[in-house]
MIKEVO-554391 format. One record per residue: y negated, z negated, x negated of N, C-alpha, C, CB in turn; residue in three letters. Coordinates in steps of 0.1 Angstrom, whole numbers, padded with zeros to 4 digits, always signed. Glycine has a CB too. Example, Ala and Ser with C-alpha at 12.3 -4.5 7.8 and 13.67 -1.06 7.14 Angstrom:
% residues 2
+0057-0078-0132+0045-0078-0123+0033-0078-0132+0045-0090-0113ALA+0022-0071-0128+0011-0071-0137+0000-0079-0129+0006-0057-0141SER
//
This chain:
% residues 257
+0910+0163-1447+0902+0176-1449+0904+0181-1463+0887+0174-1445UNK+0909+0196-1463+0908+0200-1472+0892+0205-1481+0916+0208-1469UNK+0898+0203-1494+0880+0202-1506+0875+0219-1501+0884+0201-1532UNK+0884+0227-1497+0886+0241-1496+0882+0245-1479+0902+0245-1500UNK+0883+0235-1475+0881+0243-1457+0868+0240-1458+0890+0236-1439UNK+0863+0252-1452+0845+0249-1443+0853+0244-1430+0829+0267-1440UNK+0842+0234-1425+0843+0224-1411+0829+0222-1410+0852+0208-1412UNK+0826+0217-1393+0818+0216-1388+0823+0202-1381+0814+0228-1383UNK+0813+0189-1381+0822+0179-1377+0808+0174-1364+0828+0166-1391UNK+0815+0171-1349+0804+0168-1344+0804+0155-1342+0802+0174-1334UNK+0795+0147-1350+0795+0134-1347+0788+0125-1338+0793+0129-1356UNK+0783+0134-1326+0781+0128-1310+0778+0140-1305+0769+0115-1307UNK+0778+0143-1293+0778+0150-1277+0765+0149-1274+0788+0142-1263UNK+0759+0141-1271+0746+0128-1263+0735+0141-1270+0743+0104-1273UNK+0730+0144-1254+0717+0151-1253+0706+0144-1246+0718+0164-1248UNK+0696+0144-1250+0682+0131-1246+0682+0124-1245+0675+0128-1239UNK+0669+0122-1237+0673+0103-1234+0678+0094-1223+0661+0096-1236UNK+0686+0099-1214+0694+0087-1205+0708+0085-1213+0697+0092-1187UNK+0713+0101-1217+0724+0098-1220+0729+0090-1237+0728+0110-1218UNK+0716+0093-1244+0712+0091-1260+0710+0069-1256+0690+0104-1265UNK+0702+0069-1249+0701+0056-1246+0711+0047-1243+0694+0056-1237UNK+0721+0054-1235+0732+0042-1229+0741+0047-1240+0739+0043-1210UNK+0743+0058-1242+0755+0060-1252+0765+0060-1243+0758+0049-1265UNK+0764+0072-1235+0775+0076-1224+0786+0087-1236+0767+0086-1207UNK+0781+0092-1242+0788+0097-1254+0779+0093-1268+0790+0115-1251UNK+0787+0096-1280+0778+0091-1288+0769+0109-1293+0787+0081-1303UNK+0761+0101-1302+0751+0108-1308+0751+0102-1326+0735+0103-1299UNK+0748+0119-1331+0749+0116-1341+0745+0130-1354+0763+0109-1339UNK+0744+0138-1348+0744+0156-1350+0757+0161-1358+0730+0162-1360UNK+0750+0172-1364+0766+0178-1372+0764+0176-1387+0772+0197-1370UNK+0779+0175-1391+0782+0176-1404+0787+0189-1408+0792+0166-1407UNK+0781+0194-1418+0790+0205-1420+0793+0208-1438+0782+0218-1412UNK+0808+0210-1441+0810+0212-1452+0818+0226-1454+0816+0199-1457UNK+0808+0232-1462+0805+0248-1461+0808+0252-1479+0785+0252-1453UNK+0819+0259-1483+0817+0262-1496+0817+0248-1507+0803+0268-1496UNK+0822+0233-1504+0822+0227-1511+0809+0220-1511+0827+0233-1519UNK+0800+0225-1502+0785+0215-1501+0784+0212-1486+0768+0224-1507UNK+0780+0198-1484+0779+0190-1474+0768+0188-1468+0782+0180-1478UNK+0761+0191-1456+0749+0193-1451+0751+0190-1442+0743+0203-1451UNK+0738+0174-1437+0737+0169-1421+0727+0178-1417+0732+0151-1418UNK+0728+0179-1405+0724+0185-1394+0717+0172-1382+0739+0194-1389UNK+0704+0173-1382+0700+0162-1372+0707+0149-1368+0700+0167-1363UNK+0703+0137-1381+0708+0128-1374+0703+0116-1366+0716+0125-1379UNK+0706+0119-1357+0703+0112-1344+0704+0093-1347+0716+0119-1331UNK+0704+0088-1335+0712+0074-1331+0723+0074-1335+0713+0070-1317UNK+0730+0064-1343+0742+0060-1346+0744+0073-1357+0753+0058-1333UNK+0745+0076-1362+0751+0090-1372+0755+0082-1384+0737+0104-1376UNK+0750+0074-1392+0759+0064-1401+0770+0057-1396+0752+0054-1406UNK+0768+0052-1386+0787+0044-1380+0795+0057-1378+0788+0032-1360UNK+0786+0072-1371+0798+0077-1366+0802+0085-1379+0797+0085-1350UNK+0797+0086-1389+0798+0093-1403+0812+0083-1410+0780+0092-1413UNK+0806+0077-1407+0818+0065-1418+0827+0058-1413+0812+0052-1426UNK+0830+0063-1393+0840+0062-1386+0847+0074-1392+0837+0061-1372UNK+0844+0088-1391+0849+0098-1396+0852+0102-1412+0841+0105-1391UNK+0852+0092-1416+0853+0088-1430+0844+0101-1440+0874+0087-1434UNK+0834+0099-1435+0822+0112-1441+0812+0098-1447+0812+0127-1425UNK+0814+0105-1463+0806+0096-1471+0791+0106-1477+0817+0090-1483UNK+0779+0098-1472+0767+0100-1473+0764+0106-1491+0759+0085-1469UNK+0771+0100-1499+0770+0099-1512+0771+0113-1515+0780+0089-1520UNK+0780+0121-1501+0783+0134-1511+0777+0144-1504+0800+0137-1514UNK+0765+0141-1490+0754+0150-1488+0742+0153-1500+0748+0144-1477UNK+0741+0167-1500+0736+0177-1509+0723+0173-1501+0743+0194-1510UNK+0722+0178-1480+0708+0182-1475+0708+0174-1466+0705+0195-1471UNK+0702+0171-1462+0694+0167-1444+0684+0173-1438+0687+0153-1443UNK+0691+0185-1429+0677+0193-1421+0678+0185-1405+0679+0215-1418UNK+0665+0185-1401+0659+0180-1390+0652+0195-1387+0648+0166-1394UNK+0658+0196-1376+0651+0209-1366+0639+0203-1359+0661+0216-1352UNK+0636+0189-1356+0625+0188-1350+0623+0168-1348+0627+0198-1334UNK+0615+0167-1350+0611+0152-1348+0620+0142-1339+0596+0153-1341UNK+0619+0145-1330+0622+0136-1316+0637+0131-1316+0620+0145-1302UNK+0633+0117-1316+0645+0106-1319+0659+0110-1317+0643+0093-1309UNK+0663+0117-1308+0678+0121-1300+0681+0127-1317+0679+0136-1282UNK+0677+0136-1327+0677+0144-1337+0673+0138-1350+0669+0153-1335UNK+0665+0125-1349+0659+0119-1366+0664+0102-1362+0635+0121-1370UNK+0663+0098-1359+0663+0088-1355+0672+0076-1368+0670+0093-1340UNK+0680+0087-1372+0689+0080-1384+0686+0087-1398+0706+0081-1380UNK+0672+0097-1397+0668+0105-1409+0666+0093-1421+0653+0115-1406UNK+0662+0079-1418+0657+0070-1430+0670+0069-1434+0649+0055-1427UNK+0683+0059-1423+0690+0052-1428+0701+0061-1441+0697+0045-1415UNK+0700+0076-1433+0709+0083-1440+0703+0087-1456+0714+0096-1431UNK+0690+0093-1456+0683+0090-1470+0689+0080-1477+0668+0086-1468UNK+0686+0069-1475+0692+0057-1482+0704+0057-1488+0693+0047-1474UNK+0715+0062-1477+0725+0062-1478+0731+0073-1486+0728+0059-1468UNK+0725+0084-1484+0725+0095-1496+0723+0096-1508+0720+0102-1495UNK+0713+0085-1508+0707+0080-1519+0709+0075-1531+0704+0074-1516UNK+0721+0065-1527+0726+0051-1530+0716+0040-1530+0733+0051-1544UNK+0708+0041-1519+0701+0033-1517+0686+0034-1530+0710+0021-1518UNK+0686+0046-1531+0672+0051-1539+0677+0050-1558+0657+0036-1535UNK+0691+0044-1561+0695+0044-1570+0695+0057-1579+0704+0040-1568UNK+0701+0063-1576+0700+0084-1573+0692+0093-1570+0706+0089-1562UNK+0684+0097-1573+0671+0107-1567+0678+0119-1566+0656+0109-1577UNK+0684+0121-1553+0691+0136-1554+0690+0136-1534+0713+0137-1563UNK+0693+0148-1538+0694+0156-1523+0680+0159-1517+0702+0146-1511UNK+0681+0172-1511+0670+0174-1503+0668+0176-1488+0665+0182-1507UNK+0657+0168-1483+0655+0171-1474+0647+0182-1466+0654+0163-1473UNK+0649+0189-1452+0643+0199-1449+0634+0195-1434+0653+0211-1448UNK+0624+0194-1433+0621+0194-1420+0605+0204-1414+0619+0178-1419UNK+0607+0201-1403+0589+0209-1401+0582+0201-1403+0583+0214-1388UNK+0568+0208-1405+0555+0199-1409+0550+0188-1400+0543+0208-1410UNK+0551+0188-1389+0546+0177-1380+0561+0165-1386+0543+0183-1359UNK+0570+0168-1385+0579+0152-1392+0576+0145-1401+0592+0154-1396UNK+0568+0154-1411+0566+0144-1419+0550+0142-1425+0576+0146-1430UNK+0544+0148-1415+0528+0144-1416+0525+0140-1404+0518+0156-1419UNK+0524+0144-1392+0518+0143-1377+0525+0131-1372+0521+0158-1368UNK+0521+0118-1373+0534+0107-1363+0549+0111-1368+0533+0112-1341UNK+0546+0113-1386+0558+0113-1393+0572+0101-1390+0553+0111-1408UNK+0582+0106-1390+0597+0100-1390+0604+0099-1400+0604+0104-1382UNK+0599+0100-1412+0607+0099-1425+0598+0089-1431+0609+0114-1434UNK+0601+0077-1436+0594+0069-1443+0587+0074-1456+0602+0058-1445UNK+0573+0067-1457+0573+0074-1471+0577+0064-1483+0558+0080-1474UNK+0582+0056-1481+0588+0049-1495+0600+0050-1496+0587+0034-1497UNK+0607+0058-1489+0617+0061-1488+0619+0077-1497+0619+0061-1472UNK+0607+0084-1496+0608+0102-1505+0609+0104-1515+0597+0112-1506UNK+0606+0092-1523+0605+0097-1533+0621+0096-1543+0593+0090-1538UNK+0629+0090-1532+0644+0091-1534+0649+0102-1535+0652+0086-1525UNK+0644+0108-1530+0647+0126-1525+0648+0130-1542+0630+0138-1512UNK+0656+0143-1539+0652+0150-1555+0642+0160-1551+0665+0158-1564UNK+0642+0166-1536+0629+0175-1531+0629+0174-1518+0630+0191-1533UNK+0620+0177-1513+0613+0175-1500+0608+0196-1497+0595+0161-1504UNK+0614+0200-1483+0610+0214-1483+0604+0216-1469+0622+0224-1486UNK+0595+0217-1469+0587+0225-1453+0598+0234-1450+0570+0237-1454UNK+0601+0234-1432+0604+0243-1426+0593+0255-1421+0611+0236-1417UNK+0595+0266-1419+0585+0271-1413+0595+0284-1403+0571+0277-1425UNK+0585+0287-1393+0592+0299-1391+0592+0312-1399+0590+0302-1381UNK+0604+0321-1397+0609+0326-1405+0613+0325-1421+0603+0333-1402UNK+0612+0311-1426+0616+0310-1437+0632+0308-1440+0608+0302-1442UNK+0637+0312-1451+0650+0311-1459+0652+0300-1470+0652+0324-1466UNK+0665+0301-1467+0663+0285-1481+0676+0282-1481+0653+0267-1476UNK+0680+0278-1492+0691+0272-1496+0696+0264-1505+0696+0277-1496UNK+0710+0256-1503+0711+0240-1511+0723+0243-1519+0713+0225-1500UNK+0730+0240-1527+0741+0242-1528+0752+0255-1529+0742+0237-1522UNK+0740+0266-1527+0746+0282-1530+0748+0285-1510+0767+0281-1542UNK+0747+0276-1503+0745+0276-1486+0731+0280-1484+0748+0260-1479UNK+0729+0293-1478+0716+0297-1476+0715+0300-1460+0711+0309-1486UNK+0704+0290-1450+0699+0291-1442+0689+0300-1439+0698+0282-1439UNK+0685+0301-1430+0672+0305-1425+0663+0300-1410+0674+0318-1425UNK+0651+0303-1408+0646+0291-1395+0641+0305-1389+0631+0275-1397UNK+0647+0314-1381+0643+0327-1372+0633+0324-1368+0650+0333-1361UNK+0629+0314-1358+0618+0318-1347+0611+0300-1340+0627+0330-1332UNK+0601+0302-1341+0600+0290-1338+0605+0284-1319+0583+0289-1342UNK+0605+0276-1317+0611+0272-1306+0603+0270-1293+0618+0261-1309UNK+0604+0265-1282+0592+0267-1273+0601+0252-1267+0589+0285-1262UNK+0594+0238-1274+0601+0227-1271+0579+0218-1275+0620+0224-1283UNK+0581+0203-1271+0569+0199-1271+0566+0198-1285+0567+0188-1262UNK+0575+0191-1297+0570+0196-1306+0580+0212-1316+0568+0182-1313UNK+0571+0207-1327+0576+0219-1337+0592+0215-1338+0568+0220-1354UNK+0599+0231-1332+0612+0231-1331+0622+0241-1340+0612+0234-1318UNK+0630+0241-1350+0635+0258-1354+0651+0254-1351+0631+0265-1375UNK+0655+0264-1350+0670+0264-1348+0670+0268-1362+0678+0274-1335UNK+0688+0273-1365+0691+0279-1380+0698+0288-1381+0695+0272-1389UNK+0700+0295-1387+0712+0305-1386+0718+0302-1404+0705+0326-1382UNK+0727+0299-1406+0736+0297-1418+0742+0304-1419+0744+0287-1419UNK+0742+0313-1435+0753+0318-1441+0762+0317-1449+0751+0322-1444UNK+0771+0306-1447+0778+0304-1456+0788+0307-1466+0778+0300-1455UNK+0790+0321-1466+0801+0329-1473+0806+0344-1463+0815+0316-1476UNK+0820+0333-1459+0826+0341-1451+0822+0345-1439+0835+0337-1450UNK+0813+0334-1431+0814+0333-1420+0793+0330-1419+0828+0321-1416UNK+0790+0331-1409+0778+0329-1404+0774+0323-1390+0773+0339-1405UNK+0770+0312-1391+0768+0303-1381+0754+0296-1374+0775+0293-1386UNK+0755+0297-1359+0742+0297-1355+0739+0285-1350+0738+0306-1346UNK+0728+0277-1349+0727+0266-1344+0711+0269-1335+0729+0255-1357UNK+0720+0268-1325+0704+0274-1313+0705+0257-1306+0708+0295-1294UNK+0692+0252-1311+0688+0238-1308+0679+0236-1300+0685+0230-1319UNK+0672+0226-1297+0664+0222-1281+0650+0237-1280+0652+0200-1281UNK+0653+0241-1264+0642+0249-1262+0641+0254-1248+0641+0259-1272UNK+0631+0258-1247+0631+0267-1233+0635+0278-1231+0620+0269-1228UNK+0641+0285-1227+0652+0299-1228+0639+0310-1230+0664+0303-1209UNK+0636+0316-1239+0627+0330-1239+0639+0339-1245+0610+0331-1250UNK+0631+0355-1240+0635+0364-1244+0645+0364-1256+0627+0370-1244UNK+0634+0365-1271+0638+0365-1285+0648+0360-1287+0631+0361-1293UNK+0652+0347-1279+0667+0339-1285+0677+0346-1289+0675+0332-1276UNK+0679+0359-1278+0690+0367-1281+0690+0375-1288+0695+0371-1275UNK+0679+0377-1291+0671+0384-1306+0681+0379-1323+0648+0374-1307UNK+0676+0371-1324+0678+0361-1336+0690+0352-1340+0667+0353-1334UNK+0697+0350-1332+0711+0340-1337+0723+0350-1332+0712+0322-1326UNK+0724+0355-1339+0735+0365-1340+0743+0355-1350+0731+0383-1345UNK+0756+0355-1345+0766+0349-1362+0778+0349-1355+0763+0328-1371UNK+0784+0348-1364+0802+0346-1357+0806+0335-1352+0813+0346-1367UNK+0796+0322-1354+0797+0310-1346+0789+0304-1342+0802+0303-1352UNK+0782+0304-1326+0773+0301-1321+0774+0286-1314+0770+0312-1313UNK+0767+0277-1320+0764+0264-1316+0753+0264-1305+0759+0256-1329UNK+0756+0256-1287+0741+0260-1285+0740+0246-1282+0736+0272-1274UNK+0720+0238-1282+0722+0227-1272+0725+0229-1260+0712+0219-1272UNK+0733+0223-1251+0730+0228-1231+0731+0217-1222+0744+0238-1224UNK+0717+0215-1224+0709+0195-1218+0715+0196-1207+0687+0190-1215UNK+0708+0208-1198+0706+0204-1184+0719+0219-1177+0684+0205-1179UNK+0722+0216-1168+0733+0219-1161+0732+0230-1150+0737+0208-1157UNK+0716+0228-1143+0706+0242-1140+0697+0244-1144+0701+0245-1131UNK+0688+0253-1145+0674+0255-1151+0667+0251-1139+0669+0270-1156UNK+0652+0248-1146+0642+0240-1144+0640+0224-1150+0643+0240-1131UNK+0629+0220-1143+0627+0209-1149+0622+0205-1150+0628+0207-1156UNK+0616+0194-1160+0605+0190-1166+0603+0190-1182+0602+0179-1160UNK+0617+0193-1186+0621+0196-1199+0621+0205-1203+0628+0194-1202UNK+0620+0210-1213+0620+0222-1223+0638+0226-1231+0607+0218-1236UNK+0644+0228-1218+0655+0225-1226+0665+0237-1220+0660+0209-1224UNK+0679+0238-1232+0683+0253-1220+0690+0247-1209+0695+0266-1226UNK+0698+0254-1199+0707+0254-1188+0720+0261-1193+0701+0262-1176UNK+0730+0255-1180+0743+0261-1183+0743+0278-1179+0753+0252-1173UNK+0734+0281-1173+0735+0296-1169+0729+0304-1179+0729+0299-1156UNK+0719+0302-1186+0707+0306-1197+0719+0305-1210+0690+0290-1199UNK+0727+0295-1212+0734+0297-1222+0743+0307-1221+0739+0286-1225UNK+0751+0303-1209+0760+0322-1205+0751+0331-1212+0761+0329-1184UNK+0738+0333-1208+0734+0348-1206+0732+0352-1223+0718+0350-1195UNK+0731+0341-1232+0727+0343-1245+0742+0348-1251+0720+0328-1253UNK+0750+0339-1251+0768+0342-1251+0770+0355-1247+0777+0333-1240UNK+0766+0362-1236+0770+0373-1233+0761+0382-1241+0770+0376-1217UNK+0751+0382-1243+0739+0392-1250+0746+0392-1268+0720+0382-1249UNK+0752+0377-1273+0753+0376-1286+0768+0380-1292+0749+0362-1290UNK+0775+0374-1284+0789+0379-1284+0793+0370-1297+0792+0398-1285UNK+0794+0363-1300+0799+0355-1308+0813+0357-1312+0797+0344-1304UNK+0820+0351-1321+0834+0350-1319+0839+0339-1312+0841+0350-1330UNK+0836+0331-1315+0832+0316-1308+0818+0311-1303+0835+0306-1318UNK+0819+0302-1293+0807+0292-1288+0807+0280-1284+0802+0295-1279UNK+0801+0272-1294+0803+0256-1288+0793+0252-1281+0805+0245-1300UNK+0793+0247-1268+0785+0239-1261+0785+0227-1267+0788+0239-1247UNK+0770+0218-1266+0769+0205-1273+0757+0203-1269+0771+0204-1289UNK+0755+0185-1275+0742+0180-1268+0736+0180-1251+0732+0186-1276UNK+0747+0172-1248+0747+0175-1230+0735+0162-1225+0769+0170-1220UNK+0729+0168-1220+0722+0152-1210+0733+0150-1194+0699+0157-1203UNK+0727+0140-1187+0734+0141-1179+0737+0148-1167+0734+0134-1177UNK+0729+0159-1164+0735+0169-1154+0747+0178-1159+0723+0178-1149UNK+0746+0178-1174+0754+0186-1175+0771+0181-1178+0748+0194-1185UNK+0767+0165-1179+0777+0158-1182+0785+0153-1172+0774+0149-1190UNK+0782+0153-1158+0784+0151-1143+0790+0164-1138+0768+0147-1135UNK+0786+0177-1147+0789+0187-1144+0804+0189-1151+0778+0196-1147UNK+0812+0179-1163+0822+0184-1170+0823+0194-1178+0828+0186-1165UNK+0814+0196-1191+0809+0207-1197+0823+0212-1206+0795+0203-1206UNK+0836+0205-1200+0848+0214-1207+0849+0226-1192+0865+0201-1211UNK+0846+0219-1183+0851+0233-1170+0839+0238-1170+0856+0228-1151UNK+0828+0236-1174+0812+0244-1176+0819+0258-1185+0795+0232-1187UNK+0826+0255-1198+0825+0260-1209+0842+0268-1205+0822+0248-1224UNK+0849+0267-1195+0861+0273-1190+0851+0290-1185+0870+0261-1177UNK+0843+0283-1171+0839+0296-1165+0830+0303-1173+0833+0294-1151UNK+0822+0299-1183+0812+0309-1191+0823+0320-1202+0800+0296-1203UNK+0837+0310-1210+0845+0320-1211+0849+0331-1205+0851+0317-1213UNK+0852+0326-1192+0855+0339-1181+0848+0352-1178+0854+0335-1169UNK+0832+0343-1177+0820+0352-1175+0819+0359-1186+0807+0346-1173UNK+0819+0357-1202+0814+0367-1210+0824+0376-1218+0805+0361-1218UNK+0835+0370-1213+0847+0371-1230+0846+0367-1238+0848+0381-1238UNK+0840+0359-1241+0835+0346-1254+0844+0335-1253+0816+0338-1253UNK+0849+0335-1263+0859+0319-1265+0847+0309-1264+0868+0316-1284UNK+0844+0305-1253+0837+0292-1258+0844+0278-1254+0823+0292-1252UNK+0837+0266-1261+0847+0256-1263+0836+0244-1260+0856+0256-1278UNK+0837+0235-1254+0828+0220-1254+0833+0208-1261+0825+0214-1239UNK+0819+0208-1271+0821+0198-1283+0826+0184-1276+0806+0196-1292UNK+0835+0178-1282+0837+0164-1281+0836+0154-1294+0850+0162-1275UNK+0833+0142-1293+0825+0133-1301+0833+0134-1310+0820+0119-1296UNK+0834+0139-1327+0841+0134-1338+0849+0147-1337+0849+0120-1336UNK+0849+0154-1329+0854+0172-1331+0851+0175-1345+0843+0185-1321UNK+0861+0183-1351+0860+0191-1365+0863+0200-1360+0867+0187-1378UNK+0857+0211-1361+0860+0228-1360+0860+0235-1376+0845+0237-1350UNK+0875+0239-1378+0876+0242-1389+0874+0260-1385+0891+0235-1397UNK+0866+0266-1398+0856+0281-1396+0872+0287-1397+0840+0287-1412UNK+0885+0286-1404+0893+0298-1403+0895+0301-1391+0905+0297-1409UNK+0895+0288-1379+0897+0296-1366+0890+0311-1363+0892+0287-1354UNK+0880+0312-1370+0873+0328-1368+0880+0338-1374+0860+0331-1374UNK+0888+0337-1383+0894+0349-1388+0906+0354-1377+0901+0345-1403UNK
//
């Protein structure tokens, strides 16, 4: 990898928990190195083996945002601290999460924070940024706990990450970018989850028009479904290049130009 390309690396597929559990694909969230600064993106189960399978060294994460508590997404928030850390040697990097992660049946240790060089509340509608990379949290999410997706600006390009929720209106409101990440658990709507569908994600794709769209974080209907021929006919349907993430995928951002 060039010191110069922005990439997006996905270091597992695995959406909830049958598929998160057996590790029918791995789990792990994204890496993304944007502008020369390095920022995890939810890491899940396994996200240190599949980081340092992918020869991505912790030492040179700047952030760690957590969109939302629940294990499939934090699960590896301590080990990677540490490991960002140098094992607390270092007091650098910050982390971002919402308020219930790290107060309410918190998932970040607390002898673990004070490794951090800062600690930042997510909230909705707030902006923020690490490294000259400035996010923002549009809208809060309609998942069981506190949820935000992000929208990233990182220079050239602007990139959305629409993460676990129930499909409302606003979605297509708010993640507008030239590169739309979505989660797409379940394979039809309904449920008992709060989560999108393969058809709900079309309809955002068609409303947002992206330049690109990566499907990711499949549970298993959608993974029974083949979410590379899911993500064939949704190209058809909208005109949107869209593409389905596979485990250890790097999407380098010049493809948008």
């Amino acid at each position: 990898m060039s010191e110069s390309s922005d990439t997006i690396t996905f270091l597992g597929t695995a959406g909830a928990r049958v598929m998160v559990a057996n590790q029918i694909v791995a789990s792990g969230g994204l890496w993304f190195h944007l502008g020369g600064t390095e920022i995890l993106l939810d890491p899940g189960p396994g996200t240190l083996v599949q980081a340092t399978k992918r020869k991505l060294k912790a030492t040179k994460l700047e952030a760690i945002i957590l969109s939302h508590r629940h294990l499939d997404h934090a699960a590896d928030a301590n080990v990677m601290i540490e490991a960002m850390t140098d094992g607390g040697l270092r007091k650098r990097g910050v982390l971002f999460a919402p308020r219930d992660a790290l107060d309410e049946d918190p998932v970040v240790l607390r002898y673990l924070r004070p490794y951090l060089g800062h600690i930042e509340v997510v909230k909705e509608g707030g902006s923020y940024s690490v490294g000259g990379i400035f996010f923002r949290a549009p809208v809060s999410h309609h998942h069981p706990v506190e949820t935000y997706g992000l929208v990233f600006n990182g220079g050239r390009h602007t990139i959305s990450c629409l993460v676990d929720t129930r499909y409302f209106d606003e979605l297509c409101q708010h993640y507008k970018a030239d590169l739309l990440i979505v989660n797409v658990v379940r394979f039809e709507p309904g449920g008992p989850f709060e989560h999108l569908s393969a058809p709900e994600a079309g309809e955002i794709i068609k409303n947002l028009q992206p330049k690109v769209a990566i499907l990711n974080h499949f549970g298993m209907t959608m993974w029974q479904a083949r979410p590379w021929e899911v993500a064939k006919r949704l190209a058809e349907e909208t005109g949107v290049r869209v593409i389905a993430a596979r485990d250890g995928m790097r999407f380098d951002l010049s493809e948008l130009d």
